[in-house]
DOZASE-664743 format. One line per 5 residues: number of its first residue (from 1); their letters; for each residue y, x, z of C-alpha. Coordinates in nm, 2 decimals. Layout:
! residues N
NUM> A> Y,X,Z; ...
//
This chain:
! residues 161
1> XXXXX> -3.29,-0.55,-2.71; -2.94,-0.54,-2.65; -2.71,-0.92,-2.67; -2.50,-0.78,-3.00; -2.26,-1.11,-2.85
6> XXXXX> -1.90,-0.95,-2.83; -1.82,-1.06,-2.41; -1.49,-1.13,-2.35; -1.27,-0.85,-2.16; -1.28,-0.89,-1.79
11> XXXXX> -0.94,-0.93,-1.57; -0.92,-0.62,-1.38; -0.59,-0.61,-1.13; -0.45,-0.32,-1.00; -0.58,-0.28,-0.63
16> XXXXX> -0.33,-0.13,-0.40; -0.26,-0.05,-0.01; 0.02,-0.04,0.15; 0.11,0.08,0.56; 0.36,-0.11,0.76
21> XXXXX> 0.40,0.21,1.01; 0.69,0.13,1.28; 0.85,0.31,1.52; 1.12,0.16,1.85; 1.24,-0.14,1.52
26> XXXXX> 1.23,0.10,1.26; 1.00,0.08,0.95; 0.82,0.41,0.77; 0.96,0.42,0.39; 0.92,0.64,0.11
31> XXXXX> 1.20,0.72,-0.14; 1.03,0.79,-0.47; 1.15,0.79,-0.85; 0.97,0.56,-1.10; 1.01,0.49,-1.46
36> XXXXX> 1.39,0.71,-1.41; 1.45,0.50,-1.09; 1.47,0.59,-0.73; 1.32,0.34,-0.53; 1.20,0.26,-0.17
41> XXXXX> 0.84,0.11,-0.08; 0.65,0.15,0.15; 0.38,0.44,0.15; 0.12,0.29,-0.05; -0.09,0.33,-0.38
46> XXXXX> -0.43,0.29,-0.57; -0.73,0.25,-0.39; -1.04,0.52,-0.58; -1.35,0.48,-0.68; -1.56,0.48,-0.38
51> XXXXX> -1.28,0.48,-0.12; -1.25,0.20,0.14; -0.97,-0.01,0.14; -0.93,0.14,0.53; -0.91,0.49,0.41
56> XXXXX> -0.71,0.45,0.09; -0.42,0.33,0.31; -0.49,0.62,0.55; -0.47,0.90,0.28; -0.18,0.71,0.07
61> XXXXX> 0.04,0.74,0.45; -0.05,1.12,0.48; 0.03,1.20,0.11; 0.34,1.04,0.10; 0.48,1.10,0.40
66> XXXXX> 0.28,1.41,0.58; 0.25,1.09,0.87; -0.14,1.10,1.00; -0.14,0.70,1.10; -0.42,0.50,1.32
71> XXXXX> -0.45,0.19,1.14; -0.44,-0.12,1.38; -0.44,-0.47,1.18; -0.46,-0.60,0.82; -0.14,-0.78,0.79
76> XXXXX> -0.25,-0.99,0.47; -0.34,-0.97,0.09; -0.08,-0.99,-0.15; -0.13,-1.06,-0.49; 0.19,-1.05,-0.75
81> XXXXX> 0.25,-0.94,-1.10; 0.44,-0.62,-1.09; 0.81,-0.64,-1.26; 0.76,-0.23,-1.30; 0.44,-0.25,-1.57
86> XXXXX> 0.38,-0.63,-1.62; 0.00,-0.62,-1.43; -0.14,-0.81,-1.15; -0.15,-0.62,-0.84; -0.38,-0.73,-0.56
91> XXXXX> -0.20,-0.57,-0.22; -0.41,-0.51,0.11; -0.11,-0.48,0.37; -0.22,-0.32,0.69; -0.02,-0.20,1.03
96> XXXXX> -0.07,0.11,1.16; 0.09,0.30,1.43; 0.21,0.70,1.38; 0.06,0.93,1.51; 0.15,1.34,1.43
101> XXXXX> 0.32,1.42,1.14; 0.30,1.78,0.94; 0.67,1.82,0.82; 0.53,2.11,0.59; 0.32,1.89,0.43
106> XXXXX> 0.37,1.87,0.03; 0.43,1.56,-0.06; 0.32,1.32,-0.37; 0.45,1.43,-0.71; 0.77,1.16,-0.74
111> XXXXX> 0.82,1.15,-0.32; 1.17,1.23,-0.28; 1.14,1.18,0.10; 1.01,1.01,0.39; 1.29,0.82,0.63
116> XXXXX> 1.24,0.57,0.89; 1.45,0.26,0.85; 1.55,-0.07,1.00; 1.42,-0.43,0.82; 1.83,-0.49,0.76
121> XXXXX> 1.85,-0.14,0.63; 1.55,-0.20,0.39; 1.71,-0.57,0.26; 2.01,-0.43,0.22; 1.84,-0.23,-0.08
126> XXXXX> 1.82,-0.52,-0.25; 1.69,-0.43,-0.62; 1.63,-0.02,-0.48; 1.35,-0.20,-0.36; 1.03,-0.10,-0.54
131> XXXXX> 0.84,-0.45,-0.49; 0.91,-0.79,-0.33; 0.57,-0.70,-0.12; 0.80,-0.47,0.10; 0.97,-0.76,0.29
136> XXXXX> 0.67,-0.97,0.26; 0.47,-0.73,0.43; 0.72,-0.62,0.70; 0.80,-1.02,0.81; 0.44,-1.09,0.75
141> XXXXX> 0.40,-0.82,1.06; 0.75,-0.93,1.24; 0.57,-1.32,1.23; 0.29,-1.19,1.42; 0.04,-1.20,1.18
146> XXXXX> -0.26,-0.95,1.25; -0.64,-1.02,1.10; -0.85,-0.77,1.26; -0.94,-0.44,1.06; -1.31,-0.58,1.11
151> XXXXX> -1.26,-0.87,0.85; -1.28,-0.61,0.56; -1.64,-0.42,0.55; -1.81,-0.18,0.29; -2.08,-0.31,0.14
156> XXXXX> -2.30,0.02,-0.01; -2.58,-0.03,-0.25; -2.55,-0.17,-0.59; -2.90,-0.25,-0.64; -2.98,-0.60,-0.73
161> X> -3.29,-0.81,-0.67
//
């Protein structure tokens, strides 16, 4: 028989991804409108149900940008409480390195554009910026730090003993 005890509502963040792609000191962005705004992030987005975090940030690049990317490190994990819809976001940051792009790619409904940029081009956007995680992520990789892409792993099964 079922426990008819109500259980409280589990905390559920918003898991995202996010590609630091660079290029010769310049930085892959996307120019995207949200909520009536047109802001710049990096590409990134949701990871799916039964996606690794690896090729959630893979697909997320390609969509938004019509950039195939070889991922190379994790940069770090972010966590913040987006200023856009008031939820925690948990942010795996990884740096990857371009490698062919499809310029007749369709891009994501909302993608104005891909553009390459410099980090001083990308501060000066000041509140253009979609998130703080942008800069984070991008001096995060500028500071050297890497955590190789073999400190995240799938775990398949859900079977319990």
């Amino acid at each position: 028989m079922a426990d008819p005890t109500p259980r409280p509502e589990i905390w559920r963040p918003h898991v995202t991804v996010a590609c630091v792609v660079t290029d010769a000191g310049r930085y892959l962005m996307v120019e995207e409108e949200v909520a009536g705004r047109l802001v710049c992030n990096q590409p990134a987005g949701h990871l799916e149900d039964g996606e690794t975090l690896a090729a959630a940030a893979v697909r997320e690049t390609l969509e938004e940008t019509g950039w195939t990317v070889e991922l190379q490190h994790l940069i770090g994990v972010q966590q913040w409480r987006s200023s856009e819809h008031g939820e925690a976001v948990i942010r795996f940051s990884f740096a990857a390195r371009a490698v062919e792009h499809d310029a007749g790619r369709p891009l994501d409904t909302g993608i104005r554009r891909a553009l390459w940029m410099t980090r001083d081009e990308i501060a000066g956007l000041g509140e253009r910026l979609r998130s703080p995680l942008v800069l984070t992520s991008i001096d995060a990789w500028l500071a050297g730090q890497r955590l190789p892409l073999s400190s995240l792993s799938w775990v398949r099964g859900g079977s319990r003993e």
